[in-house]
N, C-alpha and C positions, 0 to 999 in steps of 0.2 A: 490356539489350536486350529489347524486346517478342519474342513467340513468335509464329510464324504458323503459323494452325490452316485449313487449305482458303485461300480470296483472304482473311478476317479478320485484321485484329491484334488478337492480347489485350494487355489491360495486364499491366503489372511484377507478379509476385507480390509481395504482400505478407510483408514480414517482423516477427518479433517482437523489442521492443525494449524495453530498461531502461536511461533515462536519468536520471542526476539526483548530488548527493553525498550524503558524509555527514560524519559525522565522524572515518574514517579519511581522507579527501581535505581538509575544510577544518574551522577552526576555528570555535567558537562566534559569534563578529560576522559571517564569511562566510557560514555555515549562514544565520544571521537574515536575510541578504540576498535569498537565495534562498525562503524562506519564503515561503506558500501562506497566508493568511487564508480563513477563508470566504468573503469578494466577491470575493476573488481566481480559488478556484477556480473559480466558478460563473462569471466572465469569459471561464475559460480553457477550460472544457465547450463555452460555447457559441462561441468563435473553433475547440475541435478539431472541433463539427460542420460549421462552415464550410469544412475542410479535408478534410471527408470521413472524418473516422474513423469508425470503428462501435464498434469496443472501446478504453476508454481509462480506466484509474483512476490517480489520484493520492494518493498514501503521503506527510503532511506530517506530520512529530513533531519532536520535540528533536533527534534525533538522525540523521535527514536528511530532502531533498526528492526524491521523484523521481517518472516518470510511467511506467508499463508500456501498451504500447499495442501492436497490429499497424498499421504503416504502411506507406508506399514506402519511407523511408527515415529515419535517425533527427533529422539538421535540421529535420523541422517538427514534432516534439516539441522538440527544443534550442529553437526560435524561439518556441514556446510558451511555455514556463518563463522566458525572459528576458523576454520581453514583459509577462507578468502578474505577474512579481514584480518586486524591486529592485535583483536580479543582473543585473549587464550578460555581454556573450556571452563576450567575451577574459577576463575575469573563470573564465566559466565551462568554458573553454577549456582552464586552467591546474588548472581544480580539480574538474571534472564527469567522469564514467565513462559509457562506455557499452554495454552488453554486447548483443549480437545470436543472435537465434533460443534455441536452447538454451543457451547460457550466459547470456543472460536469464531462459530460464523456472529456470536453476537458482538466478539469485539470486534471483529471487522466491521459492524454496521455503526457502532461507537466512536470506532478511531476515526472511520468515513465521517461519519456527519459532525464533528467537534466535540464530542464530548468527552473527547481521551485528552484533549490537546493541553497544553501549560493556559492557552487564552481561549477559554472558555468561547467555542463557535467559532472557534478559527475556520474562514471559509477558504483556504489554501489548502487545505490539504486532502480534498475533493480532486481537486486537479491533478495531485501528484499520485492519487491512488490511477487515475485515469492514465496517469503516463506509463506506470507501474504496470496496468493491465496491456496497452499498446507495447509494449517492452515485450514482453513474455510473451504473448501474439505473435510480436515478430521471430522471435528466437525457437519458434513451436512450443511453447509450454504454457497452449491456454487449449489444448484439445477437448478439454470434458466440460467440466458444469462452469467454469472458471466465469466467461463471458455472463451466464447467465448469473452467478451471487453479485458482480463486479456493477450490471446494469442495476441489478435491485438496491446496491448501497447506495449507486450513484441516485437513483429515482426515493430511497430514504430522505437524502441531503437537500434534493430538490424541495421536496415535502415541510421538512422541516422549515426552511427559509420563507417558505410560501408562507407556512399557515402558523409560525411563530417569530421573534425578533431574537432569537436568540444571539443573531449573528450581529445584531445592532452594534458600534460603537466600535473601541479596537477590539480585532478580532484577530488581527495576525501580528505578528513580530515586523514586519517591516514598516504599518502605523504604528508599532507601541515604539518603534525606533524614532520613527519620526516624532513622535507627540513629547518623546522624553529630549530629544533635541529643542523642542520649542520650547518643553518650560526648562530649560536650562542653563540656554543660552541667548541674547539678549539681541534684540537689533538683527534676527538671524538674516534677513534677506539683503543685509551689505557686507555679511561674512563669506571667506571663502570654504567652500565645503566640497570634500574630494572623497569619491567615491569609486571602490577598488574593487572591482570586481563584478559581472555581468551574469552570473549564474540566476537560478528564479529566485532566491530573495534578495540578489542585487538588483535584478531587475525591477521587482515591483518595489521595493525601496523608492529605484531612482524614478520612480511615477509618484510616489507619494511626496518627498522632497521637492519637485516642482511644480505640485500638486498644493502646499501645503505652508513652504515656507515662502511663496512668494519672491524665490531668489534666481535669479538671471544669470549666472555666473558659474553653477554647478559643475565642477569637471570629473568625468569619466576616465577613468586609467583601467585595462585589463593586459594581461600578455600578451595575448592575442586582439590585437589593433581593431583586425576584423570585427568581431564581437563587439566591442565598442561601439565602432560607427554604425552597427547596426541599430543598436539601441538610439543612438543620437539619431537617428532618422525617425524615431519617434517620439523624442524627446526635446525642449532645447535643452539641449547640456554641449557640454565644450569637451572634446576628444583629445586627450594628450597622449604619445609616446610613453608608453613602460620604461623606457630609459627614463624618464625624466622624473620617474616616482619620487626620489629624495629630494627636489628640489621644491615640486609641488608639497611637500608632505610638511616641509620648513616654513612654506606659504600659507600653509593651510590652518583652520581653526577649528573645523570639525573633520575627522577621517572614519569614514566608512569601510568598514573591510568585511566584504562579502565573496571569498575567493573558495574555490573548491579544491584547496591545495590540501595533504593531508598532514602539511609542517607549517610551522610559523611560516610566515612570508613578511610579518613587522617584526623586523628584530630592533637591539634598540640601535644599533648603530645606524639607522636609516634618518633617525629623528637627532637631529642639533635644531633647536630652539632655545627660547629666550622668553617668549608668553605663552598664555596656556595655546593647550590642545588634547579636544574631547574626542576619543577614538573610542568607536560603536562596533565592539567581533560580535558581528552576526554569522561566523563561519564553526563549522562542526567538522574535524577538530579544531581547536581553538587557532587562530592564524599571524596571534600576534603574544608574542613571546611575554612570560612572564616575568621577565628583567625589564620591561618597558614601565609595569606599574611600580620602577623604583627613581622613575625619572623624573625629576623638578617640573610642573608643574602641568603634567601629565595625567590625565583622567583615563583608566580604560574601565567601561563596563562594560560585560560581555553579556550573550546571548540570554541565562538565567536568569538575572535581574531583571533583565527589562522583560521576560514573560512575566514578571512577579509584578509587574505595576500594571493596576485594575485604575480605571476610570469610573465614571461616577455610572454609567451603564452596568459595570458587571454583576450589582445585585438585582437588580431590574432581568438580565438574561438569565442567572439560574432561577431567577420563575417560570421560568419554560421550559425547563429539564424534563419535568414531569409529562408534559402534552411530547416533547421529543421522542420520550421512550417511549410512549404509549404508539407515535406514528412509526415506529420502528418497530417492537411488536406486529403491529400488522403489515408491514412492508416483508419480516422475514419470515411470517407464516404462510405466507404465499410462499415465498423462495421454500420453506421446507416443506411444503405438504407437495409443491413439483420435487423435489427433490426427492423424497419418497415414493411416488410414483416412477421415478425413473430408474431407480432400483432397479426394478423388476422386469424391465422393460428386454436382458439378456436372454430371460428363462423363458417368457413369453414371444420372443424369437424364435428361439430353441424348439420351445412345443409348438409354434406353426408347422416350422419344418419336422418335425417328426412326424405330423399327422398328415403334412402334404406328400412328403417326400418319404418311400419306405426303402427298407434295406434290401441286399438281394436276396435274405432267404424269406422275405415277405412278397417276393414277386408276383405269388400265384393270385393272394388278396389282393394287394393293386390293380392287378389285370382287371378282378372281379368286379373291385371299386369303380374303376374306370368306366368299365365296360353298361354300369349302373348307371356312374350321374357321370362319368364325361370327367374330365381332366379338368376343365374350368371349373365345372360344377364341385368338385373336392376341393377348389385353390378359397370358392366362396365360403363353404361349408368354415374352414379353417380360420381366415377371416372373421367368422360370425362367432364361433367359440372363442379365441384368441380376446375378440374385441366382448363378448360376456362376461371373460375372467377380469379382464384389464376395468373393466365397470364395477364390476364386485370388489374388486380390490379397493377403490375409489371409495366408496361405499361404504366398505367395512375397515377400513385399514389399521385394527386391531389384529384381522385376523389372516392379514398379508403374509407376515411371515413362516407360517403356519401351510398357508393356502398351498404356495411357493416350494414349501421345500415337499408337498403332499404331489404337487406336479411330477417335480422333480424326480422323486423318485419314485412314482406308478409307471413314469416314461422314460427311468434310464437315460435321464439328460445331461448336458457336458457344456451347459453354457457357459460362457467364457467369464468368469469371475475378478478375473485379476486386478480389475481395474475398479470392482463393485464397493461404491457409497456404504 
């Protein structure tokens, strides 16, 4: 229900909201469904400005989709994400989460620093909430508190790393790719190993593999040639022609596919061999077609599995689960005790200007006021009361809302709500 402030209705406050799965809710082909491309997002930016939001980022990885936003309510995030991806809604009905006000802003502090992730401390996916927030920045849809929760997950993450190990050992899918390459496969550093795709966990792959396995030979294939050689300017890897995929792929004995396509892009007619070949989809949707795992003597393991393989660290890092949350705790009781305070910060506007500024059939009193302490002297006066209440509130913030709506309505105020935490 609307709030009546004097003869005004305000609108609904706005609430905070985390909608979306991952891969504790659905599997690898349902995750791809839901999946976010970049034209996807950039459809879905400009239909949330249509809606009216002001804050809104979107977190799409391997390992879930979801949108953090302040709305009215969490259906037009939910109608958002079906519409612009390939998830239908009763789909997402069965297999989507959605958490509201603070227990959103605590999964966002969760998913930020690893504790939501498939590999326990994944320190990847810090960076991609940062690109997530730069995104929505750019597109206008970081107007309100957005910047400020986004810098406190980010200062969570930091926290964590500092003053625990959680992050020790693998922590992301493109060392668990690597490390399940090396006990795999034998002699890897005189193998030929081909790597498809330059997106961010092709890219940090193709660091870890020459990082790791010691092999001088690595080739890079993307569609776009560019991309490539870009990477290979920081890499040694060897840059091959997109044309020449099926010939390198016949050559090859390990194949990587990290492509941001949202269809197979390995189907099986690309591969005629004769000896094995161990192919790693680390892509979301899946990018290598399920007729491939019916090919003689062909290996594919995809993205799940290899989150599921823990090293001899991973019970060593959930010992530190506990100091995690507790530095997380107090990272977002900052962020909400500002947050609360900012609240109020419309009505408290509001009632400056009404004490400073009167209407015209209060002319005769202004004059009077004026003519007393002077024009400045009423702007200080206003000031001093304004910044009394905003300390009281501080102080008491039991009895804020309270306080708030007792302003409110002694003074017939019209602060602008619409957009109110």
């Amino acid at each position: 229900m609307s709030t009546k402030i004097g003869n005004k209705s305000l609108k609904k406050a706005h609430h905070f909201f985390a909608i979306g799965l991952s891969f504790k809710t659905a599997n690898i082909d349902l995750r791809g469904e839901f999946s976010l491309n970049d034209s996807m997002q950039h459809a879905l930016f400009l239909d949330a400005k249509e809606n009216n939001l002001q804050d809104l980022i979107i977190i799409n990885t391997c390992n879930r989709t979801e949108l953090y936003a302040w709305a009215k309510n969490a259906e037009i995030l939910t109608n958002l994400l079906c519409k612009h991806s390939g998830g239908k809604k009763n789909i997402f009905e069965r297999i989507g989460y959605c958490y509201k006000d603070d227990e959103g802003i605590n999964h966002l502090f969760r998913v930020g620093t690893g504790l939501e992730s498939q590999i326990l401390g994944d320190f990847e996916i810090i960076s991609q909430i940062k690109q997530g927030f730069y995104r929505s920045k750019k597109m206008g849809l970081a107007q309100g508190y957005l910047e400020r929760l986004t810098n406190a997950v980010i200062q969570a993450s930091k926290r964590i790393k500092t003053e625990t190990e959680i992050s020790s050992g693998a922590t992301s899918v493109a060392y668990a790719s690597v490390q399940y390459i090396l006990k795999n496969i034998e002699d890897i550093s005189s193998k030929n190993i081909l790597l498809f795709g330059t997106g961010k966990i092709g890219t940090n792959t193709c660091e870890n593999l020459v990082k790791h396995t010691k092999n001088d030979h690595i080739t890079l294939i993307n569609r776009t040639q560019a991309r490539a050689e870009k990477i290979a300017g920081k890499f040694p890897v060897i840059v091959k022609p997109y044309g020449e995929l099926t010939s390198l792929i016949h050559d090859a004995d390990v194949l990587v596919v990290a492509t941001g396509a949202q269809k197979p892009t390995i189907s099986e007619d690309l591969i005629h061999k004769t000896k094995p070949l161990l192919i790693l989809d680390l892509s979301i949707p899946r990018n290598v077609s399920s007729k491939v795992n019916n090919l003689k003597n062909i290996k594919v393991v995809h993205l799940d599995e290899l989150s599921q393989i823990t090293d001899a660290t991973f019970e060593k890092r959930k010992k530190y689960i506990p100091k995690a949350e507790i530095i997380i705790e107090e990272v977002k009781a900052e962020f909400l005790i500002w947050l609360k305070h900012r609240k109020y910060i419309p009505a408290l506007n509001a009632f400056k200007k009404k004490i400073t500024v009167s209407k015209k059939e209060e002319e005769q009193v202004t004059q009077y006021l004026n003519n007393c302490f002077g024009y400045q002297k009423k702007q200080q006066i206003a000031q001093k009361i304004t910044g009394q209440i905003a300390a009281y509130l501080r102080e008491n913030p039991q009895c804020a809302e309270e306080t708030i709506e007792l302003i409110e309505d002694v003074f017939q105020l019209t602060s602008e709500k619409s957009y109110q935490r």
